[in-house]
Backbone as JSON Lines, residues from 0, in Angstrom:
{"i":0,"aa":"X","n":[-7.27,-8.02,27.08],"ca":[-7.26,-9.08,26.07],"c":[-5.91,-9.78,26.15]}
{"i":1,"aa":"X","n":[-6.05,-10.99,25.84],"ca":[-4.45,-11.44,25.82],"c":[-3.62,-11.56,24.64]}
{"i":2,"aa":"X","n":[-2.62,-12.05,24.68],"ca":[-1.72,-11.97,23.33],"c":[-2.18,-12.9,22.33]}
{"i":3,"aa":"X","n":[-2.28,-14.08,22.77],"ca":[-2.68,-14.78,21.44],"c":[-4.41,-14.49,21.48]}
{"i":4,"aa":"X","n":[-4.26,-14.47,20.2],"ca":[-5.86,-14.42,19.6],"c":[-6.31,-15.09,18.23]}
{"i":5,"aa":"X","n":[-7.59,-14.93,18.26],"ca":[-7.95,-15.4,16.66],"c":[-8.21,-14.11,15.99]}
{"i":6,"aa":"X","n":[-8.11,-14.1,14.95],"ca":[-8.26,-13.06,13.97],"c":[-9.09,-13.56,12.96]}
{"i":7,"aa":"X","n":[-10.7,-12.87,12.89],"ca":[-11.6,-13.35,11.6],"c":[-11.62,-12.16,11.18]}
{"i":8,"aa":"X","n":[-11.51,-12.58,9.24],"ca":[-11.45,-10.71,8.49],"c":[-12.19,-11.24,7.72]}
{"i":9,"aa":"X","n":[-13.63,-10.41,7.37],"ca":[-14.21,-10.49,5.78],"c":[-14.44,-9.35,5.09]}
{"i":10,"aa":"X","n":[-14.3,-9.31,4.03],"ca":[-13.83,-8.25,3.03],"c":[-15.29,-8.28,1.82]}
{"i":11,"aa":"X","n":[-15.22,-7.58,1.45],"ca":[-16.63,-7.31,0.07],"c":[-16.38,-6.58,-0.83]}
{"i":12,"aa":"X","n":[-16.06,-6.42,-2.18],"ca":[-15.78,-5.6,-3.2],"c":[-16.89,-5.76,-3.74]}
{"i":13,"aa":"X","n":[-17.11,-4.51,-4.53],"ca":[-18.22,-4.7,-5.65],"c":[-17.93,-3.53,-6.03]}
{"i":14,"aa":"X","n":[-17.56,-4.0,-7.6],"ca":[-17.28,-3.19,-8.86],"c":[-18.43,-3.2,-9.5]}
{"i":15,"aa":"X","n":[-18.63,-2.58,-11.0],"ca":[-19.2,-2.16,-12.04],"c":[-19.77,-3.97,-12.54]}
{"i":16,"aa":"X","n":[-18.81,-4.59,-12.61],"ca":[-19.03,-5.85,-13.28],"c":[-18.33,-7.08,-12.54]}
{"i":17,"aa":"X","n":[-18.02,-6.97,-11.3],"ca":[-18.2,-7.59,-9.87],"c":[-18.13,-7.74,-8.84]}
{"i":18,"aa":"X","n":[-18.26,-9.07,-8.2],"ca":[-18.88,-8.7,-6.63],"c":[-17.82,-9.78,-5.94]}
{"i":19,"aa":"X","n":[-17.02,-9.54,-4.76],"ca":[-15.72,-10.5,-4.27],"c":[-16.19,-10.77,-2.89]}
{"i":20,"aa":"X","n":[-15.88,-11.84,-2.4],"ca":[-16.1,-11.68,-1.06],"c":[-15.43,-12.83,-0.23]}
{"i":21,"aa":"X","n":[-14.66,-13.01,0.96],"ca":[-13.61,-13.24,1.11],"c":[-14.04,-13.78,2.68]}
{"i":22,"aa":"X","n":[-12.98,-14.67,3.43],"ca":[-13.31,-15.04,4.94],"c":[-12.24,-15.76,5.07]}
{"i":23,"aa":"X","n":[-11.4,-15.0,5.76],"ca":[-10.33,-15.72,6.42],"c":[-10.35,-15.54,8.25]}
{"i":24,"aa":"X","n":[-10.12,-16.52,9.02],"ca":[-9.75,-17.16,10.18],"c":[-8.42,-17.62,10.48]}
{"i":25,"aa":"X","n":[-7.43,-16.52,11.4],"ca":[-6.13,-16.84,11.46],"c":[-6.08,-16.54,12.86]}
{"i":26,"aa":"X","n":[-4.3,-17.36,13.23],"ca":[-4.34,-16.81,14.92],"c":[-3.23,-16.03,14.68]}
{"i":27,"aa":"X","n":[-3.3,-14.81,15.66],"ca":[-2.81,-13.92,15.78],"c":[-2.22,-13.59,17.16]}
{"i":28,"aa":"X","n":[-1.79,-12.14,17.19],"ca":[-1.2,-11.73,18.67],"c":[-1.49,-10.35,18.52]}
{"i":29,"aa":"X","n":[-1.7,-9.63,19.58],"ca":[-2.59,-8.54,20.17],"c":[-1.61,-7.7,20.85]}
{"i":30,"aa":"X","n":[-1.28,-6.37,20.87],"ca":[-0.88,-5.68,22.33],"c":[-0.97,-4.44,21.76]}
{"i":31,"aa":"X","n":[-0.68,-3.66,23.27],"ca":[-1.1,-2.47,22.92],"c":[0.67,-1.61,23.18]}
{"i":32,"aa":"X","n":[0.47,-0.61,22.41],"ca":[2.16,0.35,23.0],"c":[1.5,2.16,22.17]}
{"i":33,"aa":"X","n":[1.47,2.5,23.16],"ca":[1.86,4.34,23.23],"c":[0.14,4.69,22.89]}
{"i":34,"aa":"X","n":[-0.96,3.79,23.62],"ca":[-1.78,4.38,23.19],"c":[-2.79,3.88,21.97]}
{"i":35,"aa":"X","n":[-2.16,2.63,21.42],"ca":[-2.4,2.1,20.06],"c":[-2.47,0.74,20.52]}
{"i":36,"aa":"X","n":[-3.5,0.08,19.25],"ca":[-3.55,-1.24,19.4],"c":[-2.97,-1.72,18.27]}
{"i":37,"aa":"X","n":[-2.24,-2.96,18.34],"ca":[-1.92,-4.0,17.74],"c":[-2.14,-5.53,17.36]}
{"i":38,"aa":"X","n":[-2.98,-5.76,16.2],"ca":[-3.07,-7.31,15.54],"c":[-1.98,-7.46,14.51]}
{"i":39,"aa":"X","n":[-1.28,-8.48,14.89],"ca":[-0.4,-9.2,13.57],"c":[-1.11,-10.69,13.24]}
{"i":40,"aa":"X","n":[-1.56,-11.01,11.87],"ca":[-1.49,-12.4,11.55],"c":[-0.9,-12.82,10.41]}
{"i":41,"aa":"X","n":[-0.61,-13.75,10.13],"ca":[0.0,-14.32,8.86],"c":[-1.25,-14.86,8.23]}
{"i":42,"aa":"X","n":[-1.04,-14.7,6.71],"ca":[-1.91,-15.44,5.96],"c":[-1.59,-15.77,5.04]}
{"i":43,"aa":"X","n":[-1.67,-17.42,4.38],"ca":[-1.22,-17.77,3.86],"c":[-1.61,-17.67,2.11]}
{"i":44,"aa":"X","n":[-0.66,-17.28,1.42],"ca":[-1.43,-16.11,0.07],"c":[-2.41,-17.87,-1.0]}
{"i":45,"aa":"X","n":[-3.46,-17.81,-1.56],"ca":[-4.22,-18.77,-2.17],"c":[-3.44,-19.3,-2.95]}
{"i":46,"aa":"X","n":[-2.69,-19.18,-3.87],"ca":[-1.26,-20.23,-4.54],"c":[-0.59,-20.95,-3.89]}
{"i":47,"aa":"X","n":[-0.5,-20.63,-2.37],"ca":[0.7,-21.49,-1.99],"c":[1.93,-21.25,-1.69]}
{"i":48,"aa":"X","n":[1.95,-20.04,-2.63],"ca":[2.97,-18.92,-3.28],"c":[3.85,-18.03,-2.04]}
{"i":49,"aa":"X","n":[3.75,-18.51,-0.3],"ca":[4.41,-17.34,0.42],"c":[3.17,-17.19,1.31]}
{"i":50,"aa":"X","n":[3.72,-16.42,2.31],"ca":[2.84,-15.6,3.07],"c":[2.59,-14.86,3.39]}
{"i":51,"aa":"X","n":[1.57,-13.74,4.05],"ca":[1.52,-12.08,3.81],"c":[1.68,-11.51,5.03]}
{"i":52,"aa":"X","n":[2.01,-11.2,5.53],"ca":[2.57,-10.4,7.38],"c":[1.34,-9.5,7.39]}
{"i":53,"aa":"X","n":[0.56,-9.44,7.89],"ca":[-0.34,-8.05,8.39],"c":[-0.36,-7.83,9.51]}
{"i":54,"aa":"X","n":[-0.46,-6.29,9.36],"ca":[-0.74,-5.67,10.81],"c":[-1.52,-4.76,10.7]}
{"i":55,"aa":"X","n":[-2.35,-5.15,11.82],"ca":[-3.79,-4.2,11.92],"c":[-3.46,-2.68,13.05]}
{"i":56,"aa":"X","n":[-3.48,-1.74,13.24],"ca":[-3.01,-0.69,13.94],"c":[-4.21,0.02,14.11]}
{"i":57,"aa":"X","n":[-4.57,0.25,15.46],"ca":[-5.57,1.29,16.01],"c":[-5.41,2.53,16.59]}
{"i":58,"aa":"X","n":[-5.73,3.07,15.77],"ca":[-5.64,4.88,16.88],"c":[-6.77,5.63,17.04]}
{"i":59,"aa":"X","n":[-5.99,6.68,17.76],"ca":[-7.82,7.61,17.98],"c":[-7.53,8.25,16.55]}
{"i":60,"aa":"X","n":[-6.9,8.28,15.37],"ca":[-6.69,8.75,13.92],"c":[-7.44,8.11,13.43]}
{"i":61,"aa":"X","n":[-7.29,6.88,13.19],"ca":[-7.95,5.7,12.22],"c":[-7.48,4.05,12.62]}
{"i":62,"aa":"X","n":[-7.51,3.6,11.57],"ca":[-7.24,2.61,11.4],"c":[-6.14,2.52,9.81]}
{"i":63,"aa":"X","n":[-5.45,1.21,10.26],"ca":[-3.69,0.93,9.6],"c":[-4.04,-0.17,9.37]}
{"i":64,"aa":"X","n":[-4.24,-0.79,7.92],"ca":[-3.78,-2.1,7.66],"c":[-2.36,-2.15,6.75]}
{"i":65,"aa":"X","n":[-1.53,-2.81,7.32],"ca":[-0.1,-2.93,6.3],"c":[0.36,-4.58,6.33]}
{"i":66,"aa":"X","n":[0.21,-4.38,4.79],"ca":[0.61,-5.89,4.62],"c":[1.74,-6.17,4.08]}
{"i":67,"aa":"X","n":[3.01,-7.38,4.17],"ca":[3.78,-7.61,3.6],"c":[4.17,-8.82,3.44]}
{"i":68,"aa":"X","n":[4.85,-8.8,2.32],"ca":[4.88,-10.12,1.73],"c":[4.94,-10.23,0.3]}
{"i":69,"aa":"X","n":[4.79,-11.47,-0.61],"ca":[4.78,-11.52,-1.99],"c":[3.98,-9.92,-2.76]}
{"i":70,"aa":"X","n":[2.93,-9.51,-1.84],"ca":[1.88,-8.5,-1.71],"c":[2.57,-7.61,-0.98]}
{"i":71,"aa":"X","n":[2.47,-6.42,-0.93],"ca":[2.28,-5.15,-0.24],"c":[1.31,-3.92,-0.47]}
{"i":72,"aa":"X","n":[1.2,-3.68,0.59],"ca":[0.38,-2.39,0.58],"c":[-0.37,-2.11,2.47]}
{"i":73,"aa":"X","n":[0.05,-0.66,2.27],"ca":[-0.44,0.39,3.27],"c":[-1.73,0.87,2.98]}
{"i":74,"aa":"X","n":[-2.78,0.28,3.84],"ca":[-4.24,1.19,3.92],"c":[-4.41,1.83,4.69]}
{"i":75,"aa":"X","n":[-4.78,3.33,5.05],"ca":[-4.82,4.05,5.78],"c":[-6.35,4.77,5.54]}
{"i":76,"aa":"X","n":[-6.98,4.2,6.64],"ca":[-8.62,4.64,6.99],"c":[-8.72,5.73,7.85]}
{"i":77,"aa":"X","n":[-9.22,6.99,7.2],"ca":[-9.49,7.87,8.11],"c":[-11.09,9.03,7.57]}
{"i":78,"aa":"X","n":[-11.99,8.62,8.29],"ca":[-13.11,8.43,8.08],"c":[-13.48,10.0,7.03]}
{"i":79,"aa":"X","n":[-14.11,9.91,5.69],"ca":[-14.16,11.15,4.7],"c":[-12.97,11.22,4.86]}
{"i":80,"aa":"X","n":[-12.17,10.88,4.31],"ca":[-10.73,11.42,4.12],"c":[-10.14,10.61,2.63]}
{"i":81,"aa":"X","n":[-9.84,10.84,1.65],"ca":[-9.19,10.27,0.48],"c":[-7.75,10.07,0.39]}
{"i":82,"aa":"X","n":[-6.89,8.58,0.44],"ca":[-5.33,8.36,0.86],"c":[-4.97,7.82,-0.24]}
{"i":83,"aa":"X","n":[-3.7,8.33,-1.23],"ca":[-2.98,7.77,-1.64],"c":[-2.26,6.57,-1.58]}
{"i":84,"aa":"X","n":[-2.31,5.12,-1.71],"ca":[-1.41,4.25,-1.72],"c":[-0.86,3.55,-2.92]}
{"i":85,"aa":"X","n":[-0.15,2.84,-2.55],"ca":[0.47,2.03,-3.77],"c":[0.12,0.28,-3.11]}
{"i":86,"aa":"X","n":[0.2,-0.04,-4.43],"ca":[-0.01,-1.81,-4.01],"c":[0.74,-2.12,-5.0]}
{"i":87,"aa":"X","n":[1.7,-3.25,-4.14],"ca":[2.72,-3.75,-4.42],"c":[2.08,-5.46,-4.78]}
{"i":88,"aa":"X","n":[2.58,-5.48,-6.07],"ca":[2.79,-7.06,-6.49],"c":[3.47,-7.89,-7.38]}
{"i":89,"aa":"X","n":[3.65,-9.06,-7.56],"ca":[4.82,-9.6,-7.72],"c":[4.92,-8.92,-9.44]}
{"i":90,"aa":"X","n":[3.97,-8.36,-9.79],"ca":[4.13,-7.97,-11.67],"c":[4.27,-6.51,-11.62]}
{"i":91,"aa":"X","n":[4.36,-5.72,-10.68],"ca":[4.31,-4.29,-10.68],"c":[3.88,-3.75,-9.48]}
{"i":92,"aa":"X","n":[3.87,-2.2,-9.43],"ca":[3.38,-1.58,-8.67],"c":[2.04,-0.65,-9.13]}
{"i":93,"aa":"X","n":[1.11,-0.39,-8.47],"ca":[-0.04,0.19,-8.58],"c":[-0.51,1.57,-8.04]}
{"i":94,"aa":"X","n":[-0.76,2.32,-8.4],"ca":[-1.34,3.25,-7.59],"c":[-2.81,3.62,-7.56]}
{"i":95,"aa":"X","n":[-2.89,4.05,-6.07],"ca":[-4.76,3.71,-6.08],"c":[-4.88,4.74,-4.84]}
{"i":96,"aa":"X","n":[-5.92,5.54,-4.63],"ca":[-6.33,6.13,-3.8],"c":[-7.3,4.94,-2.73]}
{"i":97,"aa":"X","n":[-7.76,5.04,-1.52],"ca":[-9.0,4.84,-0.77],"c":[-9.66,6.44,0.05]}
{"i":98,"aa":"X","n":[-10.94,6.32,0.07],"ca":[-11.61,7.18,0.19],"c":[-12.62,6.5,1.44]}
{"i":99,"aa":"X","n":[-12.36,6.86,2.5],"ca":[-12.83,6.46,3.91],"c":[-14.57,6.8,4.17]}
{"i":100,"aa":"X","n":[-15.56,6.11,3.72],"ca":[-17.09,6.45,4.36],"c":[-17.45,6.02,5.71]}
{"i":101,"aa":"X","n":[-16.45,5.47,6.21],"ca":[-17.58,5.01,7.27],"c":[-16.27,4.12,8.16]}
{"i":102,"aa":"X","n":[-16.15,4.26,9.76],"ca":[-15.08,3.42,10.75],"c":[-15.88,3.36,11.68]}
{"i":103,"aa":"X","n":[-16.22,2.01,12.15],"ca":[-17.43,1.57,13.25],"c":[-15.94,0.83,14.33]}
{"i":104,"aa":"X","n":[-15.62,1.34,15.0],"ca":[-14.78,-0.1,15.79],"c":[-15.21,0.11,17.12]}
{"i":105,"aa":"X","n":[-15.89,-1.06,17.47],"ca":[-16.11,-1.41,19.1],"c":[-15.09,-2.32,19.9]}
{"i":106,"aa":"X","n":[-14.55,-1.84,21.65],"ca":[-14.07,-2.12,22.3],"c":[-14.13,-2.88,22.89]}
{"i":107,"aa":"X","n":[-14.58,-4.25,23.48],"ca":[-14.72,-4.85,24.78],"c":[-13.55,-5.1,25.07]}
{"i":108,"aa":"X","n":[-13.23,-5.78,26.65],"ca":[-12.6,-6.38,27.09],"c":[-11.96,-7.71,26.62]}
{"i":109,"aa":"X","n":[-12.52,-8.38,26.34],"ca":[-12.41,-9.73,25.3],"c":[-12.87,-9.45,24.05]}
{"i":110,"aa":"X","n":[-13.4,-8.37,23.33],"ca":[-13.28,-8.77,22.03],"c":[-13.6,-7.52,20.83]}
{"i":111,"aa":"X","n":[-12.39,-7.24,19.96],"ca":[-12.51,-5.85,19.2],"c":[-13.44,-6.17,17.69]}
{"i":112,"aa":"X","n":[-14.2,-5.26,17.42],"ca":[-14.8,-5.68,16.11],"c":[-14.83,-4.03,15.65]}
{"i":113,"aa":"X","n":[-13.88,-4.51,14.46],"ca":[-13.61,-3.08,13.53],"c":[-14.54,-3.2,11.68]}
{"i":114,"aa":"X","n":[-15.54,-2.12,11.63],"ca":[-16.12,-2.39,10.5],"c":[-15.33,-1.04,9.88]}
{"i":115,"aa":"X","n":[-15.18,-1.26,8.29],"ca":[-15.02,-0.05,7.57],"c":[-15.36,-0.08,6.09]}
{"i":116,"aa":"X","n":[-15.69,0.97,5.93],"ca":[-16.66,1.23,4.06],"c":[-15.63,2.01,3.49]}
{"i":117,"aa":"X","n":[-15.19,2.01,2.63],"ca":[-14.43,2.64,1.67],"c":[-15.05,2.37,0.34]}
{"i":118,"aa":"X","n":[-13.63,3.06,-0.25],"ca":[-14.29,3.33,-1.89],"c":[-12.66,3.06,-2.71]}
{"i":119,"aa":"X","n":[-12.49,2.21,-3.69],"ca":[-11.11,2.12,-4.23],"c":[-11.2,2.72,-5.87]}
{"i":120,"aa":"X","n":[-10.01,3.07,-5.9],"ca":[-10.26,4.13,-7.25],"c":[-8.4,4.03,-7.38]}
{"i":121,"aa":"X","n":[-8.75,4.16,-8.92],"ca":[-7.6,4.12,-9.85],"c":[-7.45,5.21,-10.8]}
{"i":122,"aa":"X","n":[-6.44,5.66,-11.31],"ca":[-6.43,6.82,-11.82],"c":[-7.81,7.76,-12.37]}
{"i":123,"aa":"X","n":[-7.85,8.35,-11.18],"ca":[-9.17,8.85,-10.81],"c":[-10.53,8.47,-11.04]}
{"i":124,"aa":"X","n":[-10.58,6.96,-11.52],"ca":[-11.95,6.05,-11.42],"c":[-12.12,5.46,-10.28]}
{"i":125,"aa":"X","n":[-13.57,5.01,-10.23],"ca":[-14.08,4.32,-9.09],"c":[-13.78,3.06,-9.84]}
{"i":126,"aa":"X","n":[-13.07,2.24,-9.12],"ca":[-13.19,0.68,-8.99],"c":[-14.06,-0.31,-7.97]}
{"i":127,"aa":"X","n":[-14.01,0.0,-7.15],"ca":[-14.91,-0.83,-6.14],"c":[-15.53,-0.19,-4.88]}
{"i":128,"aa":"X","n":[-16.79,-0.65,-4.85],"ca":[-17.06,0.01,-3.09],"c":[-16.25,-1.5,-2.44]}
{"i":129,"aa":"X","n":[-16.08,-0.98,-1.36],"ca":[-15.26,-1.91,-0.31],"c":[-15.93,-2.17,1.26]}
{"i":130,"aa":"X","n":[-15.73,-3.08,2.09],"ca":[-16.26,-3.26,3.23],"c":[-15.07,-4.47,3.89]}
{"i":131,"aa":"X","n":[-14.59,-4.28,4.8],"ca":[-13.67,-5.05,5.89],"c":[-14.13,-4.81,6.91]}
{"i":132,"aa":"X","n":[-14.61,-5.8,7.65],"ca":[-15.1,-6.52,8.72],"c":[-13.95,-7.53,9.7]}
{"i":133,"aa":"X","n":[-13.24,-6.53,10.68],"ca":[-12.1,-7.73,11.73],"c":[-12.78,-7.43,13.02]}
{"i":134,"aa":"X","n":[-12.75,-9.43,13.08],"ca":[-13.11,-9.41,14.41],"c":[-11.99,-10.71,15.29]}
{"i":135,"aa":"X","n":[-11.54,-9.95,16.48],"ca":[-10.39,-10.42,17.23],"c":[-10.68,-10.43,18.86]}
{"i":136,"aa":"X","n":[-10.88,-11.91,18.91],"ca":[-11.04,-12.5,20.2],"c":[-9.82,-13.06,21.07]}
{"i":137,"aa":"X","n":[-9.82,-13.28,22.15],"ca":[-9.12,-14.4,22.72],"c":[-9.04,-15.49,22.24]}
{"i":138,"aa":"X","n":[-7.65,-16.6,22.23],"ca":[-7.91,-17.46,21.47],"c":[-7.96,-18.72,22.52]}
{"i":139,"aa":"X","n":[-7.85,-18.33,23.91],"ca":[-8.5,-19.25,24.66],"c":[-7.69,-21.0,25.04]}
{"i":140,"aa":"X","n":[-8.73,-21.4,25.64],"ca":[-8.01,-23.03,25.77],"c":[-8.45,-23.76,24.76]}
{"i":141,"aa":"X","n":[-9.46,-23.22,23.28],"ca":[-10.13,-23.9,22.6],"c":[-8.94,-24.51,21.66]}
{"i":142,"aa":"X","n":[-9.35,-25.82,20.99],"ca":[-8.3,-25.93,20.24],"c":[-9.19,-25.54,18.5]}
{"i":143,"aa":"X","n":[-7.89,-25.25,17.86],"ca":[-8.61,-24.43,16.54],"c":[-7.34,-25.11,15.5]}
{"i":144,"aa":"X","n":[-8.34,-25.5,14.51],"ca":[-8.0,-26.0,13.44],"c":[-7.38,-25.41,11.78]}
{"i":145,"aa":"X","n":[-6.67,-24.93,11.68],"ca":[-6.59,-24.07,10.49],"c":[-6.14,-24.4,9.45]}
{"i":146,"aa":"X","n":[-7.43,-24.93,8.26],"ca":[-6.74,-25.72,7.2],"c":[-6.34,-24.91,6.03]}
């Protein structure tokens, strides 16, 4: 795969009393070191307000999303497995477990598509089932528009 790429992520929450769902398209850069893969993209936060650094991290462990920026937070997917994190934002800090059901990620040559099901929970409640969907191609000679 080469370095620059596109990066498409869609996301799905659904709580008790609602349902979120999300689609962002960013370009990114790709490589691999010690065994592991690497996506970084920037995204630009919906206010206007800054932008969020992510990095997507692949291992034969799991999967790493860490974001930074106005936002922070470390997700750490490791399939039946329940992880402590904190989420960082501009009014406080949070603490929240994720609880890993399900890591689908397929390989090609040109193009990675990582699915994952979780479960988000707050002092020991369920808040949301969860679903993130990244898919990261070459970004080619096409030209791409990102409004």
């Amino acid at each position: 795969m080469t370095k620059d790429v596109i990066v498409t992520v869609r996301g799905k929450q659904i709580g008790s009393d609602f349902e979120d769902e999300i689609e962002v398209i960013n370009i990114g850069n790709y490589y691999e070191r010690n065994g592991k893969k690497f996506i970084r993209y920037e995204e630009p936060q919906e206010d206007g307000e800054g932008t969020v650094q992510n990095m997507v991290k692949i291992s034969p462990d799991g999967i790493e999303i860490t974001k930074k920026g106005p936002v922070g937070m470390q997700m750490i997917f490791r399939e039946n497995e329940r992880i402590n994190t904190c989420y960082e934002t501009p009014y406080g800090m949070m603490m929240m477990a994720i609880y890993t059901n399900q890591i689908r990620c397929s390989m090609e040559p040109e193009k990675i598509e990582i699915n994952v099901r979780y479960n988000i929970e707050m002092n020991g409640e369920l808040i949301s089932d969860a679903d993130v969907y990244i898919k990261v191609e070459p970004r080619g000679a096409q030209a791409l528009k990102l409004v």
